[in-house]
C-alpha positions in Angstrom: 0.0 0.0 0.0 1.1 3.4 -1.1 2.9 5.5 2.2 0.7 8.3 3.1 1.7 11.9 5.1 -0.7 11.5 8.2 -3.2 13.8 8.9 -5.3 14.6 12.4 -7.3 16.9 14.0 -8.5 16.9 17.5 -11.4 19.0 19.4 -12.6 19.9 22.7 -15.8 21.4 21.9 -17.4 24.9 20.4 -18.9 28.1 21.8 -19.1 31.6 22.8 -16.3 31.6 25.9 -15.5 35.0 26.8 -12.3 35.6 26.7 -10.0 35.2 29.9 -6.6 36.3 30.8 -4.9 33.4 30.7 -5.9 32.3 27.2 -7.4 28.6 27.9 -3.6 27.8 28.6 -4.3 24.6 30.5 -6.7 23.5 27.2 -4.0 24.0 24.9 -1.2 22.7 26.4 -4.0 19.0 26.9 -4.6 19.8 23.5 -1.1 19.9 22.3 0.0 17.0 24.4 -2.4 15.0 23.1 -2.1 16.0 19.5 1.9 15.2 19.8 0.6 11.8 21.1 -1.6 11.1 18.1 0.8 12.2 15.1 3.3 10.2 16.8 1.4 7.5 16.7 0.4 7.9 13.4 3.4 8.2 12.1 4.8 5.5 13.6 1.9 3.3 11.9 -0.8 3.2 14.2 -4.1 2.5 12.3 -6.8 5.7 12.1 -9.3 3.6 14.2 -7.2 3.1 17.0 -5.5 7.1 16.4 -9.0 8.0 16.9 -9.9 5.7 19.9 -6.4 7.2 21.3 -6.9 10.5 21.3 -10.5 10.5 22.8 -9.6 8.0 25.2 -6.7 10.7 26.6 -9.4 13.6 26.1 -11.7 11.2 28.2 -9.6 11.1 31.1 -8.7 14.8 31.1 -11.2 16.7 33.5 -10.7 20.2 31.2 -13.7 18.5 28.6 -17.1 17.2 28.9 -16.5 14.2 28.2 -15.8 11.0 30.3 -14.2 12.3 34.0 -15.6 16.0 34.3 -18.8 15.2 32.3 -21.5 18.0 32.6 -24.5 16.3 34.8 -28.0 16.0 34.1 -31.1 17.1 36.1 -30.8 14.5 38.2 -27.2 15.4 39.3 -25.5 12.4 37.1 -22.8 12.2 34.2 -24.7 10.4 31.5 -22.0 9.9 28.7 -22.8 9.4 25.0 -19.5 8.4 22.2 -19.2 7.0 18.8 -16.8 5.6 16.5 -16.6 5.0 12.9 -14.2 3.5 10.2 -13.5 4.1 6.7 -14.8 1.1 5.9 -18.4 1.7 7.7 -17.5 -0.5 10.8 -19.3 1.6 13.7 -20.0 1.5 17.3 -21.9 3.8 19.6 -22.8 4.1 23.1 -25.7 6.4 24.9 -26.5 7.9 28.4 -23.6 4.8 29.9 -22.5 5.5 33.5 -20.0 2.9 34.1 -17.5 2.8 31.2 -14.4 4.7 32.5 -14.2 5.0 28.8 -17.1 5.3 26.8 -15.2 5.8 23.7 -13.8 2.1 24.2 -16.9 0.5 24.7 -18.2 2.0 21.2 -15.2 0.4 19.8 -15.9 -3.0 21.7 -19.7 -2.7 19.6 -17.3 -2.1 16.5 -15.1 -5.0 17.1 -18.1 -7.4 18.2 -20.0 -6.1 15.3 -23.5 -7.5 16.4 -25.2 -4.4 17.3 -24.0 -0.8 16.3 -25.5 0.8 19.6 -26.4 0.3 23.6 -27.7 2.8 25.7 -28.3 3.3 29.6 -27.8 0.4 31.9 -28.2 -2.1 29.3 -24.9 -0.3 27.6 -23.8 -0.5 31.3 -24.1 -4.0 31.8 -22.0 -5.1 28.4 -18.8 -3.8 29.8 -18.2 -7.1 31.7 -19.6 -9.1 29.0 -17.2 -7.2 26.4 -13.5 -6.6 29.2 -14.4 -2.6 29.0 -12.5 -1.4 32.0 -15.5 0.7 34.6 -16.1 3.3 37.4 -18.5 4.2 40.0 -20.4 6.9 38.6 -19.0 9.3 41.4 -15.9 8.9 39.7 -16.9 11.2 36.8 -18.5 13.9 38.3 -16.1 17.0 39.7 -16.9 20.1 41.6 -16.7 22.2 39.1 -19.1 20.6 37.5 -21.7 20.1 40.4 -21.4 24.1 40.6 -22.1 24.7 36.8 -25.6 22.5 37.3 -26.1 24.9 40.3 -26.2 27.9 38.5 -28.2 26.4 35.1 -30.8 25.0 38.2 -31.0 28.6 39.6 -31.7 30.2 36.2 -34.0 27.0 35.2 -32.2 26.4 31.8 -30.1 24.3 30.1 -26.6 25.0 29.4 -24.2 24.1 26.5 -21.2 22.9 27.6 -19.7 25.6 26.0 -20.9 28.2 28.2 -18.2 27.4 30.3 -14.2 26.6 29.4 -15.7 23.1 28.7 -16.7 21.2 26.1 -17.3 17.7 24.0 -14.5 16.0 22.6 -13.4 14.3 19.0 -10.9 12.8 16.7 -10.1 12.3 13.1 -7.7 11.0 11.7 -5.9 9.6 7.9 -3.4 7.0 8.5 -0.2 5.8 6.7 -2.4 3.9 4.4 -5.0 6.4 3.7 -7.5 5.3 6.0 -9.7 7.5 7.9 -11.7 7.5 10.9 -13.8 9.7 13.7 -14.7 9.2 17.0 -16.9 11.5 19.6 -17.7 11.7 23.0 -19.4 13.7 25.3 -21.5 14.5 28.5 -24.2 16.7 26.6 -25.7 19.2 28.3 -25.8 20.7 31.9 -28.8 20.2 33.2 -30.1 18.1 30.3 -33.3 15.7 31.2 -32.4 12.5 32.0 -32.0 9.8 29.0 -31.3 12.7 26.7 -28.9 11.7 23.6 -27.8 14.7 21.1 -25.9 14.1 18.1 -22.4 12.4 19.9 -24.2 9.0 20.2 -25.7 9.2 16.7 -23.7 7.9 14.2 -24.4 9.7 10.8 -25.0 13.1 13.1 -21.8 13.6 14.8 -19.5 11.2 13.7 -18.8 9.7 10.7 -16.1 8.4 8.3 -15.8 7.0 4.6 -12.4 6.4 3.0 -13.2 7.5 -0.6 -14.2 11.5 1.3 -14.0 12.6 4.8 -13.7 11.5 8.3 -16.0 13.9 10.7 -16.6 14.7 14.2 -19.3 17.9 15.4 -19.7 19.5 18.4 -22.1 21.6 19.7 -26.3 22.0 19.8 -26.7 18.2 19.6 -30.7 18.7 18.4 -29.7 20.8 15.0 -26.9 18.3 14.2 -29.1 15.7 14.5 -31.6 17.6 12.5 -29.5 18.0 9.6 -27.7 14.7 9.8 -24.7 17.0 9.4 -21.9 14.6 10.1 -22.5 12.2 7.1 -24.4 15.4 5.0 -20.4 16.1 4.3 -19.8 12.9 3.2 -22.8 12.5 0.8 -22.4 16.2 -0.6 -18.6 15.3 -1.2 -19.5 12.2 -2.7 -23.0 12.9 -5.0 -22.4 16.6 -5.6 -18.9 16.6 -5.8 -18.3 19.3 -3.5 -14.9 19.9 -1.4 -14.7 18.9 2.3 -14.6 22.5 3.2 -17.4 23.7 1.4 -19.4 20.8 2.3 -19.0 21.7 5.8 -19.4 25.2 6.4 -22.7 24.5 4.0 -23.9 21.9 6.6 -22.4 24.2 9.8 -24.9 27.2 8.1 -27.7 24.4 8.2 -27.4 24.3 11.8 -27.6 27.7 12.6 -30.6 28.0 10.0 -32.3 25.7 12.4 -31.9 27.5 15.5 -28.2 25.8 17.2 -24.4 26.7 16.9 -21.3 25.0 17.0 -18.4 23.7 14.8 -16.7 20.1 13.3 -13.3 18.6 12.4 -12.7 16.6 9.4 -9.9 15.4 7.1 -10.8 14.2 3.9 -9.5 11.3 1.8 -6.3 13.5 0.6 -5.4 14.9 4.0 -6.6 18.2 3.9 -7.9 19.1 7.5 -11.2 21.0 7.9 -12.2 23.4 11.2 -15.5 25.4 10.7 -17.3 27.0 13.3 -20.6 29.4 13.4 -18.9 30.0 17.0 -16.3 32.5 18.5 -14.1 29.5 19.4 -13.6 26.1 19.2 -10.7 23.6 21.3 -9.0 22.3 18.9 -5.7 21.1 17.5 -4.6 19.5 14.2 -1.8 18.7 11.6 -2.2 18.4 8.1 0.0 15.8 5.8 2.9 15.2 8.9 3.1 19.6 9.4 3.9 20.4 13.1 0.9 19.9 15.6 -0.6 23.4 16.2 -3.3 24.5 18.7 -6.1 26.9 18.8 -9.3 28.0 20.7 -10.6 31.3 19.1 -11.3 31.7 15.0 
């Protein structure tokens, strides 16, 4: 097989964050880390699939995201999680509203691998960790303090919050391999203050992630609903693929369509010849990315 440049980009969610005096520091430099982690890895081989796995796995266990430990919590106080994970070659695995996976992310790929059923959700999600060797927590294990105080406030104004409100925010992957391969992966505690058993657009394969080795590897972040609404993750890959359009036009088309319907937010993608994509109807997104083996670079605002 022909010996690609590797391409990734990584993100930590999108929004309106005001802007703060120490620039988000602490999110960049997880963000770089990371990113160093995942072109490495790359580069030295590693297949997309497991780049992608990787690098939400490590975004997982960082408490600066919603995702995994330091989840935003629902009405009821809890970290319901919700991740996804796709392959070039259409393999997929999704989880939604889990508790126990320390991982979430690596259960989605244990649906992959298994291949029986492309999604669990709640305590029926739960209970397949054992059955599939997914490494779990006590749910008290995900939720932090500063995370208990953010559902304080959205209680006291009786609203729901985006995770973006705050310095916080859902996490992706997406990655083009050696070989050419791509691949996405999501994962995310939704909302603060979100009802109970809600899933947005993380969970949903074809919404917020989505991959296809002859166009684009996505993964969204943002007003779950209006991505779900517009099916925007694998709306990229169909425009690309039927209408011939470029991965970035495709997207920022598709990142209009969600602001058309009322949300916000922004994607990653790289398509099948490496280029990276980072749109956003947002002041800022977390993110960091390399395009065909260029140094990793970092960025929160536009």
């Amino acid at each position: 097989m022909p010996h690609h440049p590797v391409s990734f980009a990584l993100h930590g969610g999108a929004g309106d964050m005001p802007q703060r005096d120490h620039g988000y520091a602490e999110h960049l430099a997880a963000l770089q880390a990371i990113g160093t982690q995942v072109q490495s890895a790359l580069q030295d081989g590693l297949p997309a699939l497991d780049a992608v796995e990787m690098g939400v796995r490590l975004l997982e266990d960082c408490e600066h995201f919603n995702a995994g430990r330091g989840a935003v919590l629902n009405t009821l106080g809890e970290a319901e999680l919700d991740a996804s994970i796709m392959g070039g070659d259409g393999a997929c695995g999704a989880v939604a509203a889990t508790r126990r996976p320390r991982n979430p992310v690596t259960l989605a790929r244990a649906l992959l691998n298994d291949g029986r059923h492309v999604m669990l959700a709640g305590a029926h999600a739960d209970a397949a960790c054992e059955r599939l060797g997914i490494s779990m927590a006590e749910p008290e294990y995900f939720i932090i303090e500063d995370r208990q105080r953010q559902l304080e406030r959205a209680r006291a104004h009786a609203t729901v919050m985006l995770d973006h409100d705050e310095p916080l925010g859902t996490v992706g992957a997406v990655a083009r391999d050696r070989h050419g391969r791509l691949a996405a992966a999501t994962s995310t505690g939704g909302m603060t203050n979100k009802a109970a058993g809600r899933v947005g657009d993380t969970g949903v394969i074809g919404a917020g992630t989505w991959a296809n080795d002859q166009t684009c590897a996505i993964s969204t972040t943002g007003h779950g609903e209006s991505f779900i609404r517009v099916n925007a993750a694998a709306q990229i890959h169909w425009r690309m693929s039927l209408g011939h359009e470029p991965m970035h036009a495709a997207a920022e088309l598709v990142i209009q369509q969600v602001v058309d319907c009322g949300g916000m937010g922004g994607l990653i993608g790289v398509d099948r010849d490496g280029l990276v994509c980072l749109p956003m109807s947002t002041l800022g997104m977390f993110r960091a990315w390399s395009e065909l083996d260029a140094p990793v670079r970092s960025a929160v605002f536009r």
